[in-house]
C-alpha positions as CSV (number, residue, x, y, z in Angstrom):
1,X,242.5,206.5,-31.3
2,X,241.3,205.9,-34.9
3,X,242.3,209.7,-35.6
4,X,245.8,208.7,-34.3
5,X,246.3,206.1,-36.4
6,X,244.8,208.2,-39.7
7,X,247.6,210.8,-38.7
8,X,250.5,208.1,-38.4
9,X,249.4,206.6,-41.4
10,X,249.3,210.0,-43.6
11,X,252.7,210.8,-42.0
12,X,253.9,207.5,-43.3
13,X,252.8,208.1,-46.8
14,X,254.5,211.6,-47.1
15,X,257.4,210.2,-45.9
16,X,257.2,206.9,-48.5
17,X,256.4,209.8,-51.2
18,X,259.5,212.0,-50.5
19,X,261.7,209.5,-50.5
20,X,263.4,209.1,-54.0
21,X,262.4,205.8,-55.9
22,X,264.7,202.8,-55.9
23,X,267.2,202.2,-58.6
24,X,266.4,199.9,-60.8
25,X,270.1,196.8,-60.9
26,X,272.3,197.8,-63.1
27,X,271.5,195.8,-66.8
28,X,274.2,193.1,-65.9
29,X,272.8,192.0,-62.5
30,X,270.7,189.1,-63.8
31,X,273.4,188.2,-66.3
32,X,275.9,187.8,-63.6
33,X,273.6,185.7,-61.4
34,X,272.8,183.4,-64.3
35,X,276.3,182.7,-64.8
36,X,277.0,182.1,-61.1
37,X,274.1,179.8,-61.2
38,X,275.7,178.0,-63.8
39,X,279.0,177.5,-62.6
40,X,278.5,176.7,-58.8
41,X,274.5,175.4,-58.4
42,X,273.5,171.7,-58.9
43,X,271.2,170.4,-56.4
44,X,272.6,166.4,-57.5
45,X,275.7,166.5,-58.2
46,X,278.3,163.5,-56.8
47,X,282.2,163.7,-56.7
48,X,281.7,161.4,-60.2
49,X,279.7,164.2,-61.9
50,X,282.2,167.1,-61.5
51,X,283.9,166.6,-64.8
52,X,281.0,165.6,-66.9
53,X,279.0,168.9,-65.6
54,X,281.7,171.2,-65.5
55,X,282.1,170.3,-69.5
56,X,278.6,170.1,-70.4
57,X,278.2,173.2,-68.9
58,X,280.7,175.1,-70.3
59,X,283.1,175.7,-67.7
60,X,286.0,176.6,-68.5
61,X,289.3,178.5,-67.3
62,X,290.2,182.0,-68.2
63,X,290.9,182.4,-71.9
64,X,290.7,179.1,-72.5
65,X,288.5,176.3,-73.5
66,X,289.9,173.5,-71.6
67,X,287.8,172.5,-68.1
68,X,288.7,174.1,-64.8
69,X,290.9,171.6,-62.6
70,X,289.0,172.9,-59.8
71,X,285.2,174.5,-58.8
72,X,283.3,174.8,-56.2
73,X,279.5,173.6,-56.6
74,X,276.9,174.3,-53.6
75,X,274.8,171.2,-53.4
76,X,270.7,172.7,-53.8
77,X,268.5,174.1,-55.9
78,X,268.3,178.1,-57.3
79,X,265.5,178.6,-55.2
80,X,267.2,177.8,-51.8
């Protein structure tokens, strides 16, 4: 039995070890999911926030500066 299990388990590691290694995210990845975070996480926010947080945060529509008459905010925390 315990010779079994040495054999799976040295099958498994030249199988791990053929395999190519992962890509690493393209460079972007994390400066993407900042910005999402950004514009649509606030674990507090009430219907009287909207406005103030879409300006403090920088919000904005396309090309412009003014704030976005509409956005969608999921109500939790980065971590959930």
């Amino acid at each position: 039995f315990v010779m079994e299990m040495c054999q799976s388990g040295l099958v498994l590691l030249l199988v791990l070890y053929a395999l190519p290694p992962a890509k690493a995210p393209p460079s972007n990845v994390k400066r993407l999911y900042e910005k999402f975070l950004n514009n649509h996480v606030y674990e507090n926010m009430t219907k009287d926030d909207c406005t103030g947080v879409m300006f403090r945060r920088g919000i904005s529509s396309a090309n412009s500066n003014k704030c976005k008459l509409r956005n969608t905010f999921i109500l939790a925390s980065a971590e959930q």
